[in-house]
Every structure is written in structure tokens, then in C-alpha cells.
VOPAGU-2260 file (C-alpha; in pm, 1 decimal, decimal comma):
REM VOPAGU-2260
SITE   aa  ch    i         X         Y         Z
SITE  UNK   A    0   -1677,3   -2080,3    2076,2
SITE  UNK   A    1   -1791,4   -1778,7    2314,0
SITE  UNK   A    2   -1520,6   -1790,4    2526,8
SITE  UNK   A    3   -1285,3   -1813,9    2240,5
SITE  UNK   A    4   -1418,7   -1470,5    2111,1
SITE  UNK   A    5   -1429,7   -1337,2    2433,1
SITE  UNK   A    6   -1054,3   -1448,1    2479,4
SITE  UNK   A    7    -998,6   -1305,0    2191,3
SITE  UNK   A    8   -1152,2    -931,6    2258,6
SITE  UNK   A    9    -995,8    -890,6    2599,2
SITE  UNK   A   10    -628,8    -963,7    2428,1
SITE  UNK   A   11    -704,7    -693,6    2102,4
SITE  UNK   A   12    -858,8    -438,2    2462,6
SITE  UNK   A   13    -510,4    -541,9    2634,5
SITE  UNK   A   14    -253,0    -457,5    2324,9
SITE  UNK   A   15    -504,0    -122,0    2229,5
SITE  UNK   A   16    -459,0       8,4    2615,7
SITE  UNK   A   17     -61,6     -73,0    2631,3
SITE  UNK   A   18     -83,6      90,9    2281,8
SITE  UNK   A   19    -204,1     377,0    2432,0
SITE  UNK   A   20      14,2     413,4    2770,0
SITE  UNK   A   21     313,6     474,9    2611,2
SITE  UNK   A   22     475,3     806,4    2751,6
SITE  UNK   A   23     449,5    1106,7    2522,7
SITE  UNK   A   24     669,1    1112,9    2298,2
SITE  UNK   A   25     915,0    1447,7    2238,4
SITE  UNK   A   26     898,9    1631,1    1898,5
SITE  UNK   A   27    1282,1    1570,9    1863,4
SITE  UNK   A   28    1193,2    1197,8    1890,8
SITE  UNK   A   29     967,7    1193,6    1568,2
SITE  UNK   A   30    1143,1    1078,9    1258,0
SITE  UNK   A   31    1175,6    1347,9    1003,0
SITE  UNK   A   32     968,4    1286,9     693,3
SITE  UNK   A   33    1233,2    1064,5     415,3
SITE  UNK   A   34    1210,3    1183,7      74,7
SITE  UNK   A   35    1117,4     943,6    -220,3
SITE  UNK   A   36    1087,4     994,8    -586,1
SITE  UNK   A   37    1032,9     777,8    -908,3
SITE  UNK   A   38     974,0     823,3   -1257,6
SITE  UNK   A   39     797,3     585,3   -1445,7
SITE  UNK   A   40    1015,5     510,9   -1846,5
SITE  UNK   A   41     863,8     477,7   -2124,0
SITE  UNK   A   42     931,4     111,2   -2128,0
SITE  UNK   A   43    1011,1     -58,8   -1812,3
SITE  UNK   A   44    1017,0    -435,8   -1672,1
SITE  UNK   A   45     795,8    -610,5   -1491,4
SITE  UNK   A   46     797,1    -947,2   -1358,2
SITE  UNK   A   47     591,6   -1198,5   -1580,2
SITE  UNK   A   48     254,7   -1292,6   -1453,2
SITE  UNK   A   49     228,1   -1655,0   -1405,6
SITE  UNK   A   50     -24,2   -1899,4   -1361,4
SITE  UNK   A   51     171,5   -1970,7    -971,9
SITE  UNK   A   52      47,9   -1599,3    -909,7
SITE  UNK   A   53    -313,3   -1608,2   -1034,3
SITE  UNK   A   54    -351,5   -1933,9    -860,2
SITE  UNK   A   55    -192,3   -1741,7    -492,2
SITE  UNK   A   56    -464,3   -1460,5    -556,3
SITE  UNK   A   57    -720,4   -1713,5    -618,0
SITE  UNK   A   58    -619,8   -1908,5    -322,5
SITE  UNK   A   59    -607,3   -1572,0    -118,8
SITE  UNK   A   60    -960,0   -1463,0    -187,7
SITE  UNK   A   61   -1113,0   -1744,5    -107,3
SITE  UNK   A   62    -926,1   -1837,6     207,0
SITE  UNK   A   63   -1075,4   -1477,7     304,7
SITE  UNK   A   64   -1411,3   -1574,8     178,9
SITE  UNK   A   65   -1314,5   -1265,4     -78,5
SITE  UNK   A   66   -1486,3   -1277,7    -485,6
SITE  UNK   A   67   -1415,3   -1073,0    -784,4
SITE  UNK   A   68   -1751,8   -1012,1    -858,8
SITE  UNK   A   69   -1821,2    -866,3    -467,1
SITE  UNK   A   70   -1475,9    -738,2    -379,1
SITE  UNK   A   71   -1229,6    -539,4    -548,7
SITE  UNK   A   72    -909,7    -712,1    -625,0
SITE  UNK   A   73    -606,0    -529,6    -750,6
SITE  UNK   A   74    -279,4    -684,2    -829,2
SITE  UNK   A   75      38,7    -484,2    -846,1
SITE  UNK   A   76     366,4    -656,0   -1021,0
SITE  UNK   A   77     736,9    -576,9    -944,1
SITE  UNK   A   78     864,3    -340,5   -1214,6
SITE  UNK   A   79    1268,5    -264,4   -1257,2
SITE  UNK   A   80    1187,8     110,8   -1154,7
SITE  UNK   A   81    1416,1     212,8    -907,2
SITE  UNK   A   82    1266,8     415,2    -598,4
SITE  UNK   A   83    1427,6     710,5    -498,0
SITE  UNK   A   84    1518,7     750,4    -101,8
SITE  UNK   A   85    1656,4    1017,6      60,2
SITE  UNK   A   86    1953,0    1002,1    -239,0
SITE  UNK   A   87    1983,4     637,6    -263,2
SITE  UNK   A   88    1791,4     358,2    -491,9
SITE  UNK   A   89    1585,7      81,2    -337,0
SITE  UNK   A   90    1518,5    -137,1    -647,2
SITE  UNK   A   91    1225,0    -373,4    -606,9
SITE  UNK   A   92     983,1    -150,8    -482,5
SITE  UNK   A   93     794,7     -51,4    -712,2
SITE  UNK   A   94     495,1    -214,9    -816,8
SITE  UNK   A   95     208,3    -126,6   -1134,4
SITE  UNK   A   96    -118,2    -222,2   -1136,6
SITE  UNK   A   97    -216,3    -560,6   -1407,7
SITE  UNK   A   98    -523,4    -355,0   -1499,3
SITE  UNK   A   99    -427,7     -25,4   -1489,6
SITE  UNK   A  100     -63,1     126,4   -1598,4
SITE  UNK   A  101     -94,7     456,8   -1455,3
SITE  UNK   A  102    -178,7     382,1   -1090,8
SITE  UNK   A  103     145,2     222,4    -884,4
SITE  UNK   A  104     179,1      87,3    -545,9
SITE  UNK   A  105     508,7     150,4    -334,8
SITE  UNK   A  106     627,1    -111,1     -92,2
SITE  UNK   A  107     841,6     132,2     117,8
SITE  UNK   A  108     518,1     314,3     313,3
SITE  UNK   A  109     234,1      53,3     132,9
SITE  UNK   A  110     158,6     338,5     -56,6
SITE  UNK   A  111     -79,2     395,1    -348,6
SITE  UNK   A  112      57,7     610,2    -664,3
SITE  UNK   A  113    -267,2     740,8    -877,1
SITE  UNK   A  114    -108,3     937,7   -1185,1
SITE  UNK   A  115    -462,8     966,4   -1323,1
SITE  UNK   A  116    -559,2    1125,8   -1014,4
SITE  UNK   A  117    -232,5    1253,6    -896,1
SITE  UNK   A  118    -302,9    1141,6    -533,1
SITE  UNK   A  119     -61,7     947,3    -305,7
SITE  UNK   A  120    -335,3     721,8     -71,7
SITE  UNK   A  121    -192,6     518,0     208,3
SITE  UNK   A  122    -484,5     279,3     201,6
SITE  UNK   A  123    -523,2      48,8     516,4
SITE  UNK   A  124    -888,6     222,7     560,9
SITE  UNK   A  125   -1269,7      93,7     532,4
SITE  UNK   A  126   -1071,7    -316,3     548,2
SITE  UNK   A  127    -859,2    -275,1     294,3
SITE  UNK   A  128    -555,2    -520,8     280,2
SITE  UNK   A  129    -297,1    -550,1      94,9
SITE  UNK   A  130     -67,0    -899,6      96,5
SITE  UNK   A  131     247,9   -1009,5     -53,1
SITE  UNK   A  132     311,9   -1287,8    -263,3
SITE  UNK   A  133     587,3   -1486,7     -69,8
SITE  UNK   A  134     832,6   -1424,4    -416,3
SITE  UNK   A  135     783,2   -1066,8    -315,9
SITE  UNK   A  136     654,9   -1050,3    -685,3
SITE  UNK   A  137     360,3    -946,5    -655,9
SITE  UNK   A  138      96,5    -747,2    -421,9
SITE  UNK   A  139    -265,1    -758,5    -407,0
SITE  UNK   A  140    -455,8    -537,8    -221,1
SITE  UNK   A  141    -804,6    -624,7    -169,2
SITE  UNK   A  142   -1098,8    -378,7     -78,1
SITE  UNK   A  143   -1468,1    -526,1     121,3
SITE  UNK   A  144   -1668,1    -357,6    -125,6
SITE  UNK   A  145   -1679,8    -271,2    -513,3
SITE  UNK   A  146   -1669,8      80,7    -572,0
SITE  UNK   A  147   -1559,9     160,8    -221,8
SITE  UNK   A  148   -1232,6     353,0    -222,8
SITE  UNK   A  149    -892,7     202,8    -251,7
SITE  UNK   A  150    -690,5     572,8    -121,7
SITE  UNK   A  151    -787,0     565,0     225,7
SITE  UNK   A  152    -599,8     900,2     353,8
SITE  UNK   A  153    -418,2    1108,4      90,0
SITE  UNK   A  154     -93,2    1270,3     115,3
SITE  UNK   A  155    -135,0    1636,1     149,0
SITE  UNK   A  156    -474,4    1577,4     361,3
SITE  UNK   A  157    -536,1    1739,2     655,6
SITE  UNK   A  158    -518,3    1421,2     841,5
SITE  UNK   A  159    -146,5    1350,3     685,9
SITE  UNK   A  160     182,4    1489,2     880,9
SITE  UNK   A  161     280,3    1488,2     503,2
SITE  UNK   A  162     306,4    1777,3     250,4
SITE  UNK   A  163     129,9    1712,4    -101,3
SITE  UNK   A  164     258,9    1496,6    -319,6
SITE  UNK   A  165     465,1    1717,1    -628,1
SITE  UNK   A  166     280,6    1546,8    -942,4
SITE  UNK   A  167     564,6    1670,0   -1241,9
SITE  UNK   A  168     552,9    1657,4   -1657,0
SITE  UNK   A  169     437,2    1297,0   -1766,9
SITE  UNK   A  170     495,5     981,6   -1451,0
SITE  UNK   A  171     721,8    1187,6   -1234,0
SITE  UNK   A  172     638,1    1215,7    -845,7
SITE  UNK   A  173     816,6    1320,6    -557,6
SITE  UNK   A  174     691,5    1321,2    -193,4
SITE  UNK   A  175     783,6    1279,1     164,4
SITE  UNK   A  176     659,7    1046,3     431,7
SITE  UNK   A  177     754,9     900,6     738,3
């Protein structure tokens, strides 16, 4: 079993030094940021929660040794909102929350969409996860602890080669991100 884990660290210390000697790369090289938008209807579709999806969280929590009464569980499901990029519509990518109808979560970037808080959070921070039903129906994006935060970095931070999110009149956003 030691060997195994020591196997294991030296690949994960091999990929994170390749990672890292990769030449520099040019500013001309760096994508410009893409510009998305969506605004949320008054009424809107979403894709009907079924007893196939509870059973696929249930299954994914405790594959991951993951509880509701320990861990945070959210589950997003695929509305009929189309996503604005750069001009064009992606439909499909836009997700709402079972519990809560004013926070979203945006496949394109994995992003989180608080309209509560009007905050864009790109998660992925602290062991947060997020998965993907294999239907595509439906995301769920587990956090290690309760009450722990399920943002990570915001949009607009510091930390973010992104300007702040543009929060308008009722569930209207528009923001860029690369």
C-alpha cells in the first residue's frame, strides 16, 4: 500500500513540475476575456427531477464517503435559459439551484451565479467539486464542510484577470471570463 502512495506522489510531483516548465507564455498568446450574459424569465424550464437523479447524487456521495448532514450538497438542474456568448446562444448551460432559485451555476467556465449576493464565484477552492450527471441534466457540486464557502474566487477579485460582474434590474448579469 506504501509504495502505491508513494507511486502515486512522485507521478502528481512529475505532472506539477512539467506543469510548471512550460516556456512563458507572450501576452498576445492569452485569450481575450469572452463575453457572456443571461437573464433569468419569469417562468422558465427546467428539466424534471427524477428519482434516476436523486438516486446518482446518492450514489455519488457515498462513493466519496460524502453525507448531507456533514457536507454540503447542491444540485443545479438544466433550465431552457439560453447563455449569451460573445453574440451567440449556447442553450443547455444554464443550470438553477433545487433549493435555491436565485443562485445559478454556468457550465461554460463552472461558474457560480449568486443573484442574492450578486457575486460570480468560480468555486474549485477549499475541495469543492462539482460533477455531472452523465444526461448532462444535472450538476452537483459538493463542498468538505457545512458552512464552508461554495464561491471560492469571485469575479472582480483581485485574484481574477476578470472585471466585476455587471449585476442589472431584476436576474440580469453580464460578465467576461476566459
Amino acid at each position: 500500500m506504501k509504495s502505491i502512495l508513494q507511486s502515486c506522489l512522485l507521478s502528481l510531483a512529475a505532472i506539477a513540475i512539467a506543469a510548471c516548465d512550460r516556456p512563458n507564455t507572450k501576452i498576445s498568446e492569452i485569450p481575450p476575456d469572452r463575453k457572456y450574459s443571461f437573464s433569468v424569465p419569469d417562468h422558465f424550464k427546467t428539466c424534471d427531477y427524477s428519482a434516476a437523479l436523486g438516486g446518482w447524487t446518492n450514489s455519488l456521495l457515498r462513493n466519496l464517503g460524502y453525507s448531507r448532514s456533514k457536507n454540503t450538497c447542491i444540485e443545479f438542474l438544466q433550465t431552457d435559459i439560453p447563455l449569451a456568448v460573445d453574440g451567440g446562444n449556447v442553450n443547455g448551460a444554464v443550470y438553477v439551484s433545487r433549493d435555491n432559485p436565485r443562485l445559478f451555476f454556468v457550465s461554460q467556465g463552472e461558474l457560480l451565479v449568486d443573484f442574492d449576493r450578486r457575486i460570480i464565484g468560480t468555486g474549485g477552492c477549499g475541495g469543492m467539486s462539482r460533477h455531472k450527471t452523465p444526461s448532462g441534466k444535472m450538476w452537483v457540486i459538493l463542498v468538505p464542510l457545512k458552512g464552508q464557502s461554495i464561491y471560492g474566487v469571485t469575479l472582480g477579485d483581485e485574484k481574477m484577470d476578470s472585471p466585476e460582474p455587471v449585476f442589472e434590474s431584476g436576474l440580469s448579469v453580464s460578465y467576461s471570463y476566459h
